[in-house]
C-alpha positions in Angstrom: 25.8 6.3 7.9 22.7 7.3 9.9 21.2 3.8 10.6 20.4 2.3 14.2 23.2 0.1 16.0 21.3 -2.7 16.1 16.9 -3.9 16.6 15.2 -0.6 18.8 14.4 -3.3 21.8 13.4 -0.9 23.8 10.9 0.2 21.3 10.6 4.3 21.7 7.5 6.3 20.8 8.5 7.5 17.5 7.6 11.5 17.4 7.3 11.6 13.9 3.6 12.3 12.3 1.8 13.2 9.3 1.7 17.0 8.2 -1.6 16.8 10.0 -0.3 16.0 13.0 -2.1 12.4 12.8 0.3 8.8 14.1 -1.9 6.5 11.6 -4.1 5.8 8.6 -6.2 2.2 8.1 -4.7 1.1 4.7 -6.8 -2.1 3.0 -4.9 -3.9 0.2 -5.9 -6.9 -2.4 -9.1 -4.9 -3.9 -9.0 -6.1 -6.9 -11.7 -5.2 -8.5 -14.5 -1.8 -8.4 -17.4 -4.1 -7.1 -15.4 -5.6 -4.1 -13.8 -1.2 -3.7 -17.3 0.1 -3.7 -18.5 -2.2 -1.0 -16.1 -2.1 1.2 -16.5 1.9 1.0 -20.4 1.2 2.1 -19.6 -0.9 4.8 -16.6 1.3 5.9 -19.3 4.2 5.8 -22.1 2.2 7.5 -19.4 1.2 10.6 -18.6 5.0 10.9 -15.4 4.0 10.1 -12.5 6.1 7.5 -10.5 3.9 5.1 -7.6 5.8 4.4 -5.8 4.4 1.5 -7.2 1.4 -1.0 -4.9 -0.8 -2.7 -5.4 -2.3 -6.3 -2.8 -5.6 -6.5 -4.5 -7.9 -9.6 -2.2 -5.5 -12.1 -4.0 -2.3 -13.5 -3.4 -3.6 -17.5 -5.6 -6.0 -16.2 -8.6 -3.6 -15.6 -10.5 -1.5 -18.8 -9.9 2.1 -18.0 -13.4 2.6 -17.5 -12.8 0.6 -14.4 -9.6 2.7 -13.2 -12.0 5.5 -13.8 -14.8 4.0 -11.1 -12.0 3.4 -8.7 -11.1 6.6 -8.4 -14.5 7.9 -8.4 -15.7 5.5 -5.3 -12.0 6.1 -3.7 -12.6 10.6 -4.0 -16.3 10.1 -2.6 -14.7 8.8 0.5 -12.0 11.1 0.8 -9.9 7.9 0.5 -6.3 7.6 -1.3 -6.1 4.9 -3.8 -2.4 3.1 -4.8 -2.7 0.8 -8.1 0.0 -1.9 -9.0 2.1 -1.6 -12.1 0.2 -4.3 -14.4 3.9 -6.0 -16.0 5.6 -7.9 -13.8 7.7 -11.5 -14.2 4.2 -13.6 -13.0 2.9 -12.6 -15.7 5.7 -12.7 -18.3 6.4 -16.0 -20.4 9.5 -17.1 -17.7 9.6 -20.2 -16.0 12.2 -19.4 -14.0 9.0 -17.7 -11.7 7.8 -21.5 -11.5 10.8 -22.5 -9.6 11.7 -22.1 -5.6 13.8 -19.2 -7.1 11.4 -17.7 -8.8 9.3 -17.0 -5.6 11.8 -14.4 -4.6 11.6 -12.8 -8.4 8.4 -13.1 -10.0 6.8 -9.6 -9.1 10.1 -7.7 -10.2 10.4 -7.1 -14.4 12.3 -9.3 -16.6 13.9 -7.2 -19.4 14.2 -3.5 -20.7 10.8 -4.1 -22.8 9.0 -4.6 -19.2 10.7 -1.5 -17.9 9.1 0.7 -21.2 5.4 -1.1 -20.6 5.7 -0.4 -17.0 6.0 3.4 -17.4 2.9 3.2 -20.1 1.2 1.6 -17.3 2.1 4.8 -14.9 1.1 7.2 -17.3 -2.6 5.4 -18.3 -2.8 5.1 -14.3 -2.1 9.0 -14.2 -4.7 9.6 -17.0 -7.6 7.7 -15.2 -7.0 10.8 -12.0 -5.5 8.0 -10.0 -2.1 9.1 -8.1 -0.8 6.3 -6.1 1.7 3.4 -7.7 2.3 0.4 -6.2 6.1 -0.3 -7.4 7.4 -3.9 -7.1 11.3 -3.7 -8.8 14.0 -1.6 -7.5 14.9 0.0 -10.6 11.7 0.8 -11.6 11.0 2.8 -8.3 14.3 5.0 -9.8 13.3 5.3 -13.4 9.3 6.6 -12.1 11.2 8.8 -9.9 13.2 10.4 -12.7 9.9 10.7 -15.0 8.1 12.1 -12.0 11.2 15.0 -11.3 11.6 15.5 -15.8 7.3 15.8 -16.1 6.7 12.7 -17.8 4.1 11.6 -14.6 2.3 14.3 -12.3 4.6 15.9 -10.0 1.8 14.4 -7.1 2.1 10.6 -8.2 3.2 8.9 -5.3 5.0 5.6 -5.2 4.6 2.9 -2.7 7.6 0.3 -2.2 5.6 -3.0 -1.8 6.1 -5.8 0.4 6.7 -8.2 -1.8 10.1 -6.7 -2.9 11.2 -8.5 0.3 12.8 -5.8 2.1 13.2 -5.8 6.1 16.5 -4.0 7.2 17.3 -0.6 7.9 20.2 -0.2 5.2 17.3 -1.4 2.2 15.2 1.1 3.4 17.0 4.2 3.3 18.4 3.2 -0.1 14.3 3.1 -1.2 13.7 6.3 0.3 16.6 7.7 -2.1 14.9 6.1 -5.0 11.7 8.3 -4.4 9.7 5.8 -2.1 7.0 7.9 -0.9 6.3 4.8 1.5 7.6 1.9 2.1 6.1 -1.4 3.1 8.7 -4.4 4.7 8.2 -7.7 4.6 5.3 -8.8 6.6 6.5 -10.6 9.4 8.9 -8.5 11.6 9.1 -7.5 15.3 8.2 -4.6 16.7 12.1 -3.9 17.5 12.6 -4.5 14.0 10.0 -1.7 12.8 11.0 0.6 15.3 14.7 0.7 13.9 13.1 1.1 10.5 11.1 4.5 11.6 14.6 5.6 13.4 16.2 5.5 9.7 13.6 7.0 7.1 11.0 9.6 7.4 8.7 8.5 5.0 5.7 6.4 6.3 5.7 2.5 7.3 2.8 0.5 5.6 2.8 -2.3 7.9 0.5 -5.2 7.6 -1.8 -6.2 10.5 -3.0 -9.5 8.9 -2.5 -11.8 6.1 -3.9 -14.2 4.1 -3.0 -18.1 4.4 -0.9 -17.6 1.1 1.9 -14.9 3.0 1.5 -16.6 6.6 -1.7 -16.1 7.5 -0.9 -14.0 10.6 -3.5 -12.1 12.1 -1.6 -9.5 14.9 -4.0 -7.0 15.7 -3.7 -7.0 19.6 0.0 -5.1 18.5 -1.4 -2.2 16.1 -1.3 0.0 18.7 2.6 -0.3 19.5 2.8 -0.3 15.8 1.2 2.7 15.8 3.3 4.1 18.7 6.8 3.1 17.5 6.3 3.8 14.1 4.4 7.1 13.1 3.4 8.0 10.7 2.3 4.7 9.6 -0.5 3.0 7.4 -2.5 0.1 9.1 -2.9 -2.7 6.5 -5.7 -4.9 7.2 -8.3 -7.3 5.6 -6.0 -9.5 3.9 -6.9 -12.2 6.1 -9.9 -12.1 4.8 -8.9 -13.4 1.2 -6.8 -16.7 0.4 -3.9 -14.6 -1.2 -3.1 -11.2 -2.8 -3.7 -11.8 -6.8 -7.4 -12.9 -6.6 -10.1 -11.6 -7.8 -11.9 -9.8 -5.2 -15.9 -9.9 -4.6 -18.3 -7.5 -3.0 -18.9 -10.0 0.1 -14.6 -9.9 0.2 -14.8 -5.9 0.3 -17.5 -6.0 3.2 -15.5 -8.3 5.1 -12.7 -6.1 4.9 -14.4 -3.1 6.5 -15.3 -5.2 8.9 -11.6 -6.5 9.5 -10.2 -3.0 9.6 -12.8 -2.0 12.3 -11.5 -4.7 14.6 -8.1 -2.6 13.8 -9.3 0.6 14.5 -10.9 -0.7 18.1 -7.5 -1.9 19.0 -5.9 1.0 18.6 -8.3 3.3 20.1 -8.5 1.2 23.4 -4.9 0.7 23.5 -3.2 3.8 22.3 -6.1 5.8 22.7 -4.3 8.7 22.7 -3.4 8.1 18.3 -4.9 10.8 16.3 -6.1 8.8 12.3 -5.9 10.6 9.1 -9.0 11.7 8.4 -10.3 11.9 5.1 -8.9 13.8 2.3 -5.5 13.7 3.9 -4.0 10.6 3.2 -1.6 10.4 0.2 -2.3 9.3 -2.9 -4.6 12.0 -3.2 -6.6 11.2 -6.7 -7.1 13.8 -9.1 -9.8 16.0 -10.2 -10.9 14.1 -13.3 -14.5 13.6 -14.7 -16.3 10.6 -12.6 -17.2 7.8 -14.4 -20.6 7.0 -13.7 -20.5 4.0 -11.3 -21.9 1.0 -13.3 -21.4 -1.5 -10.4 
């Protein structure tokens, strides 16, 4: 059936890359708003370091388009890609099942057929502010965006990223995403190295794997094994500065975005004094790439 036997405990350098040949990208989630985006750009640029993908996870109905449009203007100055989460989602809905010990498991998935419809509006404003990258939180919506994407009904060059809090972390779950049209795929936070290394020897799409986390999803920080991440499970996104927040649906400020930079650069030194030998993305080549829209003018 093409998966492993069992955990790759003796953790192999995976061979796989990026077209460009590069093992990695720095990936920086929870920026949740334009202010806290644009200064973690500044302080990426000031510590001569390259953010490769941005990550939006408040909910993009949550933001006026004028904001989505300022996103992606900061993100395409940098050459970085930028993912934004579908806005409807159970948290938000009107169930109280998502208040119970149950509803932990559930509440970023969609409740209904109604949320399913609202979900692909949300795509298509995403696509219309030039942004490219979806952050996909239910199963079934990961199919149905991949069947708009292959009929037209989004931009053939949306990409859609599996996120971790679908609670995936075994080999068999992760080929079945990449058949739904994962275009990456992020596990649940907390596994081994031989666990990640059996994922990369079952899919070829990238690993976004999480280097630290805020108190509210464990509040691991593990940057001392970025580089074996990076060796066992290329092509991979790095994603770091979560730690920096107290969970992954706040509000982020400017002060949280420069603290991030700083947080990823403690990433990047790992890796280059450990694997030294790991080529990053540079910029422009990360995917989502963001389209060639008019810029908003940056009001923040």
């Amino acid at each position: 059936m093409g998966l492993p036997k069992g955990d790759a405990f003796d953790c192999p350098t995976s061979e796989k890359r990026f077209p460009s040949g590069a093992h990695f990208g720095i990936e920086v989630p929870t920026i949740n708003t334009a202010v806290a985006c644009k200064a973690l750009i500044e302080e990426a640029e000031r510590l001569g370091i390259q953010i490769n993908r941005v990550d939006e996870t408040y909910g993009a109905f949550r933001h006026t388009f004028t904001e989505l449009k300022e996103y992606a203007a900061i993100c395409k100055a940098h050459g970085s890609g930028l993912n934004m989460s579908i806005g409807p989602r159970a948290a938000y809905d009107t169930s109280a099942t998502r208040l119970s010990e149950q509803g932990r498991v559930i509440a970023y998935r969609l409740r209904g057929q109604e949320q399913v419809a609202r979900a692909i509006e949300d795509a298509k404003r995403i696509a219309e502010a030039g942004i490219r990258g979806l952050i996909v939180y239910d199963e079934g919506l990961l199919w149905v965006l991949d069947e708009a994407r292959k009929a037209g009904q989004l931009p053939e060059d949306m990409k859609f990223k599996n996120s971790a809090h679908n609670g995936q972390g075994n080999p068999a779950s992760f080929k079945l995403l990449e058949r739904l049209g994962a275009d990456s795929i992020n596990p649940v936070r907390d596994l081994s190295i031989p666990m990640l290394a059996a994922l990369r020897q079952t899919i070829e799409v990238p690993l976004d794997l999480h280097t630290d986390n805020p108190p509210g999803s464990g509040g691991f920080i593990r940057v001392y094994e970025a580089p074996e991440m990076v060796r066992c499970c290329s092509p991979v996104y790095l994603k770091t500065g979560n730690s920096c927040v107290s969970g992954h649906g706040q509000l982020t400020t400017a002060q949280n975005g420069i603290d991030m930079a700083r947080q990823a650069a403690i990433v990047l030194e790992m890796v280059h004094r450990y694997y030294p030998e790991a080529i990053q993305l540079k910029a422009g080549e990360a995917d989502p790439q963001i389209a060639d829209v008019k810029e908003a003018a940056l009001a923040y």
